[in-house]
C-alpha positions as CSV (number, residue, x, y, z in Angstrom):
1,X,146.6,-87.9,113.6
2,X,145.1,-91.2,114.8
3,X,146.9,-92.8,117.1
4,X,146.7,-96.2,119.6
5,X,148.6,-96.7,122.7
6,X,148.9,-100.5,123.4
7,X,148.3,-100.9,127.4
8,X,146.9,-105.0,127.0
9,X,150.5,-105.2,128.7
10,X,149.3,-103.3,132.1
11,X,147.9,-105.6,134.9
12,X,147.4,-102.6,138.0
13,X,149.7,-103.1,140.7
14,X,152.0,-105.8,139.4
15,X,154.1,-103.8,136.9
16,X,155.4,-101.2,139.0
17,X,157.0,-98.2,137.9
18,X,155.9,-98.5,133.9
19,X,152.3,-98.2,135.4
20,X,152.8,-95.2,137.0
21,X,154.5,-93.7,133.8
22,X,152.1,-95.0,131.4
23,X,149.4,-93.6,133.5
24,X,150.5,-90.3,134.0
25,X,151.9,-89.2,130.8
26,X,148.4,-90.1,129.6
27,X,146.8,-88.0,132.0
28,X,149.0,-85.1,130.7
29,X,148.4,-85.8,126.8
30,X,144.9,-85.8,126.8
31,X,144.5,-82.5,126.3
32,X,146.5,-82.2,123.0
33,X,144.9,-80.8,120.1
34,X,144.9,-82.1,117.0
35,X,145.4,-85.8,118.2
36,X,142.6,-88.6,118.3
37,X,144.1,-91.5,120.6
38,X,142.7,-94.7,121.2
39,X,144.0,-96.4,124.3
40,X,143.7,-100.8,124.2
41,X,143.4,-102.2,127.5
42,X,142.5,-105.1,129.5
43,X,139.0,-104.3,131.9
44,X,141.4,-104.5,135.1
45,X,143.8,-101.5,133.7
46,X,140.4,-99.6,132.6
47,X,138.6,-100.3,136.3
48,X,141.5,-99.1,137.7
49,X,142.1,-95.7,135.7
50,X,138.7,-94.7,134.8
51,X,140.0,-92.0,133.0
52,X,141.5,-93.6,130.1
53,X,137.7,-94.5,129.0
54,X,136.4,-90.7,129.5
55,X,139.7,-89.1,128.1
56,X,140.2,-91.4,124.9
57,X,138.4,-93.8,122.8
58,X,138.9,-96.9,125.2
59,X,138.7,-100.3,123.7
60,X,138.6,-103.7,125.8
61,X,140.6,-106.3,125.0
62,X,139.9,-109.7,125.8
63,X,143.1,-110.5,127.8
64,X,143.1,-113.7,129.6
65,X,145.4,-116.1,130.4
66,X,148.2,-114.1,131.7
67,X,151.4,-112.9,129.6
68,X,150.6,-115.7,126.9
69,X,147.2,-114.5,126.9
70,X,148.4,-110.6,126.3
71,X,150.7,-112.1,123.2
72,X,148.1,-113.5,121.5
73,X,146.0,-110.8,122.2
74,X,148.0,-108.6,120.4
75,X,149.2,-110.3,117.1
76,X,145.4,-111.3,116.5
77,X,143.0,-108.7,118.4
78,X,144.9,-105.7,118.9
79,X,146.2,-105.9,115.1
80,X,142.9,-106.3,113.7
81,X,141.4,-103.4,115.3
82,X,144.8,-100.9,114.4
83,X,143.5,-101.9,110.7
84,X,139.7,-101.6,111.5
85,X,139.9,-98.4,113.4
86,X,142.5,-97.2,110.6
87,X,145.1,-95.8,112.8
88,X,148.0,-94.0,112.1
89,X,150.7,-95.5,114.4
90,X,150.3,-97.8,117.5
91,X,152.5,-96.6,120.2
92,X,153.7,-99.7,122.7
93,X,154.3,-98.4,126.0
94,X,155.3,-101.8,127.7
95,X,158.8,-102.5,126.0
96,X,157.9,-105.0,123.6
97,X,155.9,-104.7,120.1
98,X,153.9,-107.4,118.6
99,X,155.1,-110.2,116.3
100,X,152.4,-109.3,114.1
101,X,151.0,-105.5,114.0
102,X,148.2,-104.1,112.2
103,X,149.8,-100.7,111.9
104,X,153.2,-99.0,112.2
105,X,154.8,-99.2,115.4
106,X,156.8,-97.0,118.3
107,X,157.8,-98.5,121.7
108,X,159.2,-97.8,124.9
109,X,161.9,-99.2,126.3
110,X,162.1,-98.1,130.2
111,X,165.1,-100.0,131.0
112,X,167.2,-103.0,129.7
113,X,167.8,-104.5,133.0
114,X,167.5,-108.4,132.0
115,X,169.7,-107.9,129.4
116,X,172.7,-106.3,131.6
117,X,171.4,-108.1,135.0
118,X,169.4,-111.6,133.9
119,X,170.2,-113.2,137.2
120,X,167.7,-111.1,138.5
121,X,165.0,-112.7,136.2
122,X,163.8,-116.2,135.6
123,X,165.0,-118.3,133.0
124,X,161.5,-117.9,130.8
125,X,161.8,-114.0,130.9
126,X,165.1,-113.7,130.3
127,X,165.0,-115.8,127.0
128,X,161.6,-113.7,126.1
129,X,163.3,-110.6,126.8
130,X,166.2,-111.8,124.8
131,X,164.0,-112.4,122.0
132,X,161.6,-109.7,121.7
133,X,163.5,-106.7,122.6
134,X,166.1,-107.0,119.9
135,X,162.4,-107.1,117.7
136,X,160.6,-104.6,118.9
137,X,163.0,-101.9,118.1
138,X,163.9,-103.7,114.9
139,X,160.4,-102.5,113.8
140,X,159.3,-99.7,115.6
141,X,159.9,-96.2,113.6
142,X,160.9,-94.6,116.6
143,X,162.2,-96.2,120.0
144,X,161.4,-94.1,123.1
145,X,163.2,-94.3,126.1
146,X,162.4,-92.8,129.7
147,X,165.9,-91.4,130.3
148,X,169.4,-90.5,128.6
149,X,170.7,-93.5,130.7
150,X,168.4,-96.0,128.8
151,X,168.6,-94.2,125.2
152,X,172.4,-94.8,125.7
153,X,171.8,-98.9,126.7
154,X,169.6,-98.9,123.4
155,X,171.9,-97.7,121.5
156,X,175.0,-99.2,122.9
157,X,173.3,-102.7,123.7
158,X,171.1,-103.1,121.0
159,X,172.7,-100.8,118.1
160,X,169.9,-98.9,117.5
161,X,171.0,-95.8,115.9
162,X,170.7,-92.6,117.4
163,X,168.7,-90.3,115.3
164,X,166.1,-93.4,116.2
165,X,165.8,-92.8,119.5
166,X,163.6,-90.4,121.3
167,X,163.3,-89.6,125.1
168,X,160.6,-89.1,126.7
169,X,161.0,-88.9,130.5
170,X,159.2,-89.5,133.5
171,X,157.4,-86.0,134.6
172,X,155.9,-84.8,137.4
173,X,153.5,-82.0,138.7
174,X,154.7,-79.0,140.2
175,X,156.0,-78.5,143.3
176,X,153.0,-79.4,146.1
177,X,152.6,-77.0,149.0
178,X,153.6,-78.8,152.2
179,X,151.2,-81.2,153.4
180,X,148.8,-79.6,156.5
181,X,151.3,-81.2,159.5
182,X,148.0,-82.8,160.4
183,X,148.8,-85.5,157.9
184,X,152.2,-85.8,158.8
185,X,150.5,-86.9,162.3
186,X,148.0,-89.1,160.8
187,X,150.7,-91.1,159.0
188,X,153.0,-90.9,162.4
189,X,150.3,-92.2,164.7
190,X,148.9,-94.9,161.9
191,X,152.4,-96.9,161.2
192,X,153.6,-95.6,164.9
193,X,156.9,-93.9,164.1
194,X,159.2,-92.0,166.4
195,X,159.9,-88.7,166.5
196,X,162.0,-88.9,162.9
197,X,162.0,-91.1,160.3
198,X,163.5,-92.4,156.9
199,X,161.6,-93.7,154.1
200,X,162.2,-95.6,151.3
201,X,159.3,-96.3,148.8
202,X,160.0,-99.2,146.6
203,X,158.9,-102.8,146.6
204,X,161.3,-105.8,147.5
205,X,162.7,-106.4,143.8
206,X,166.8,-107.5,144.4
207,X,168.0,-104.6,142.4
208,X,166.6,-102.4,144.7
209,X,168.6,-103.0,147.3
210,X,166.9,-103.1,150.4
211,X,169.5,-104.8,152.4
212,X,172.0,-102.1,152.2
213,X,169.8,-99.9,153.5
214,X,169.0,-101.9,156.8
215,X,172.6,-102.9,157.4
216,X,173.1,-99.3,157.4
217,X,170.6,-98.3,159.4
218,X,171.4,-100.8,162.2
219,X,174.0,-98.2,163.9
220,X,171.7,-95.5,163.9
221,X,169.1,-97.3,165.6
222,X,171.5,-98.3,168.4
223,X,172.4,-94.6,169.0
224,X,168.9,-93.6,168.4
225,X,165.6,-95.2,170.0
226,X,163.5,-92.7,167.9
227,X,164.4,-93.5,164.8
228,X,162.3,-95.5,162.3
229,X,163.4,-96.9,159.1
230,X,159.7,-97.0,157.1
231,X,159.9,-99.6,154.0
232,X,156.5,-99.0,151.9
233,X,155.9,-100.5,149.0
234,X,154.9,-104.9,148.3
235,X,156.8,-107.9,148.9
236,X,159.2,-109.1,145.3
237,X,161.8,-111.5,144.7
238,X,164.0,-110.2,147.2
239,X,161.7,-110.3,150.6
240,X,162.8,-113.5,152.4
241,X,166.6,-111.9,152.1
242,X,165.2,-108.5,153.6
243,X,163.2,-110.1,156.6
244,X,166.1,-112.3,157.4
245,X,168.5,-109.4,157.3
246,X,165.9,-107.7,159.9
247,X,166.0,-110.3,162.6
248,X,169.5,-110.6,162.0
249,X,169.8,-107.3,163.2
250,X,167.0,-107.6,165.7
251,X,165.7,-104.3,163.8
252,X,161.9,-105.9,163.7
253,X,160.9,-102.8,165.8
254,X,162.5,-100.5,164.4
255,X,161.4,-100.9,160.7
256,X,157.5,-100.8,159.3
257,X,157.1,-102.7,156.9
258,X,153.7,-100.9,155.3
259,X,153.4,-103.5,152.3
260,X,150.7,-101.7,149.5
261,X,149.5,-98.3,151.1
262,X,147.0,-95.3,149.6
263,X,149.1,-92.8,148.0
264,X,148.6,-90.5,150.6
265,X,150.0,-92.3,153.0
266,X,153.0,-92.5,150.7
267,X,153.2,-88.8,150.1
268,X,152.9,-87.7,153.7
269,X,155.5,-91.0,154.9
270,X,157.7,-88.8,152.3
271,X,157.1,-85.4,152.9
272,X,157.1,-85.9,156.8
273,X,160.8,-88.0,156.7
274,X,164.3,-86.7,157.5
275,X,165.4,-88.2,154.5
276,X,164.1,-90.0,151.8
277,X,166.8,-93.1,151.2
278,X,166.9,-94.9,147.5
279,X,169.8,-97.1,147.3
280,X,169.1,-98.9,144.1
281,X,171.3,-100.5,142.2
282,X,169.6,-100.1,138.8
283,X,166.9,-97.7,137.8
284,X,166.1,-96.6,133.9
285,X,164.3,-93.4,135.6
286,X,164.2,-93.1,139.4
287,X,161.0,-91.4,140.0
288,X,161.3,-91.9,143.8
289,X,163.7,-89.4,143.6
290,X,161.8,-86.7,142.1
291,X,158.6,-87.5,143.8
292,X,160.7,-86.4,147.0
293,X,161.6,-83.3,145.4
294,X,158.1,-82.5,144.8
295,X,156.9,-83.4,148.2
296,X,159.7,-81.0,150.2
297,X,161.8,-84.3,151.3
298,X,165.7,-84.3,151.5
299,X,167.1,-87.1,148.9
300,X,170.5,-89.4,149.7
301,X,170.6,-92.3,146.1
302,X,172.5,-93.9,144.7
303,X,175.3,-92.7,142.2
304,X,174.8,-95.2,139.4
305,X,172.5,-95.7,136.5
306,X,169.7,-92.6,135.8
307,X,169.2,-91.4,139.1
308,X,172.1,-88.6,138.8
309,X,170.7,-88.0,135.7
310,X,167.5,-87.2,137.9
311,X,168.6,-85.9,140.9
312,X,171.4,-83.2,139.4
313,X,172.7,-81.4,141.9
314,X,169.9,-81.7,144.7
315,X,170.8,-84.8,146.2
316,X,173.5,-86.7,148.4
317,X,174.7,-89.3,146.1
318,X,176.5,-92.3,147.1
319,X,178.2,-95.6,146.3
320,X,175.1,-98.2,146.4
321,X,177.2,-101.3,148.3
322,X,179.0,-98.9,150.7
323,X,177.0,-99.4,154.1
324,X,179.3,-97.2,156.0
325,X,178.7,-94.1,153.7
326,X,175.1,-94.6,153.5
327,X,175.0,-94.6,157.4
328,X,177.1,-91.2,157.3
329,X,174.6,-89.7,155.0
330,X,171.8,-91.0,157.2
331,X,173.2,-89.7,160.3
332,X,174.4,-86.6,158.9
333,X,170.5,-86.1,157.1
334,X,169.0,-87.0,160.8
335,X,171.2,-84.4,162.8
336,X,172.2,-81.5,160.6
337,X,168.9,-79.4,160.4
338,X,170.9,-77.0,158.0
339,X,171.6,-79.4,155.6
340,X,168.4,-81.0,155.3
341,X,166.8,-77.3,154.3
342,X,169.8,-76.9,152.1
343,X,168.8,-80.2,150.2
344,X,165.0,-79.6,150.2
345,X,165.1,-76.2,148.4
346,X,167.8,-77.4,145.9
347,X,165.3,-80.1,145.4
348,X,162.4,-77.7,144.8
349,X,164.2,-76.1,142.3
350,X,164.9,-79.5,140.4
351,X,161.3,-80.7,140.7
352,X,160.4,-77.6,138.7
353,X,162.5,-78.8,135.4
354,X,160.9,-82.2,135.8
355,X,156.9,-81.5,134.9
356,X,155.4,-83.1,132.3
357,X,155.1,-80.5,129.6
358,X,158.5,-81.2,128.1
359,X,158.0,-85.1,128.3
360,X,154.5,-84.3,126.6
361,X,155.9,-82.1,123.7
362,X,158.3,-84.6,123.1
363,X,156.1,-87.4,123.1
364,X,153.8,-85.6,120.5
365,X,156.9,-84.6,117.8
366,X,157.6,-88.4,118.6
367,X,154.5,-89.8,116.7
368,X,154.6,-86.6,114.5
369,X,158.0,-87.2,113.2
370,X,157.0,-90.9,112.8
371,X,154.3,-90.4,110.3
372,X,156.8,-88.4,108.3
373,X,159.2,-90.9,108.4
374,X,156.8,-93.2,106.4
């Protein structure tokens, strides 16, 4: 079975979450027998994951010229080679196929979030969007999607039938033993925190909701001068509303703001934190959530979209607009040592139903089942 995987669509660091699940479910798929994979990538995406060259046949792709660039990349470069190299399928793992394609086609569609929320995007990729989604899984075999939540919105939003769809969630390693409390100090002393903390991982995009989660944290940081709220994660389309609601609150010294940090400085701002906080409004996965799992942190999220679907039972869930229940779940996560252990081992347990070997299987009958379908 020869198959592509289309990454042309992957600049590193600017495409958030879908890297990271690109990435990984690579990683975890390269070790299947029986299945020759090329991967087509810009040089920036290969740089950055040198594994994808050692793993699989890597081809370059001459990507220039930003997301116009990438288009015509792929209706002339990418769907010569499919035809040249003779492959089987050509799996698109960035939610949109090509208008022309040199061999048959499966995408991924990790959330439909400018089609239910398109003030949140500009005016050009909303009509794109608009365009090319209803396409791509018009003429993909199979359309995978990273949750139950999104194979629902496919279906319901772009009546795609179900036997059609195919998920393949996010996944995750096992459980990690508790980091050494030496790193836990490192991170303390580098970002100065106080004696406790809360961290939220995400960048500024609005739907993430940022501002919630600092009007709710204002009261706890008046009863509390050793509290620190830590916001990791780069500046998006909703940072000038998140600084201003800081110095409204006069909270500048009570939140880091870390911007882009190594990702073990994440993992030890997470697995050394009273609570992990992810108040999003809108998430087609929600891998925060299991990350924490896996890292031993205590999880309060938001009640909407996929993250109950990810959390189960090990998590505090919550309304994402009500600021006085998210400051009861903070306080209650910050002073009740009992439930915080209760939380961390139920969270264990859910981390270990969220590895990668079912995503991987399913992934793998995916482009099997495709081939029959011809």
């Amino acid at each position: 079975m020869k198959v592509g995987v289309n990454l042309l669509w992957l600049v590193p660091g600017q495409v958030g979450g879908t890297e990271e699940y690109a990435v990984r479910l690579l990683e975890h798929v390269a070790d299947v027998k029986g299945v020759e994979i090329t991967v087509f990538a810009g040089r920036a995406a290969l740089d950055a994951h040198p594994f994808l060259r050692s793993a699989f046949r890597a081809a370059e792709g001459p990507v220039t010229g930003g997301r116009p660039g990438r288009v015509v990349t792929e209706a002339t470069w990418l769907a010569a080679q499919s035809r040249r190299r003779d492959l089987d399928l050509v799996h698109h793992l960035g939610g949109t196929t090509p208008l022309v394609r040199g061999a048959p086609a499966i995408v991924t569609i990790h959330d439909l979030q400018p089609l239910e929320h398109p003030e949140a995007f500009s005016a050009v990729k909303r009509h794109w969007l608009a365009r090319m989604l209803p396409h791509a899984v018009r003429n993909a075999r199979f359309v995978v999607a990273v949750s139950e939540f999104t194979a629902r919105a496919v279906q319901e939003r772009l009546g795609v039938a179900r036997d059609r769809i195919r998920v393949v969630r996010h996944g995750f390693d096992p459980p990690k033993d508790a980091l050494p409390p030496a790193e836990i100090e490192r991170v303390r002393t580098r970002y100065d925190l106080g004696s406790a903390w809360v961290t939220y991982p995400a960048a500024t995009w609005r739907h993430k909701n940022h501002v919630t989660l600092v009007r709710a944290f204002a009261p706890i940081a008046a009863d509390d001068p050793d509290v620190t709220l830590v916001l990791t994660g780069g500046a998006a389309e909703a940072e000038d509303d998140v600084r201003r609601e800081i110095n409204r609150l006069r909270l500048d010294g009570r939140i880091r703001r870390t911007g882009r940090v190594p990702r073990a400085d994440v993992d030890a701002l997470i697995a050394g934190a009273r609570a992990v906080a992810v108040p999003s409004t809108f998430e087609g996965f929600g891998a925060p959530v299991a990350e924490a799992f896996a890292l031993g942190a205590p999880v309060v999220a938001s009640a909407c979209t996929a993250l109950p679907e990810v959390a189960g039972d090990a998590a505090l869930l919550l309304d994402p607009l009500d600021v006085d229940a998210w400051t009861k779940a903070l306080h209650r996560l910050l002073t009740e040592p009992g439930l915080r252990a209760e939380l961390v081992e139920a969270g264990r347990r859910r981390a270990t139903e969220l590895t990668w070997d079912q995503p991987v299987e399913a992934l793998v009958t995916t482009w099997r089942d495709a081939l029959g379908r011809a």
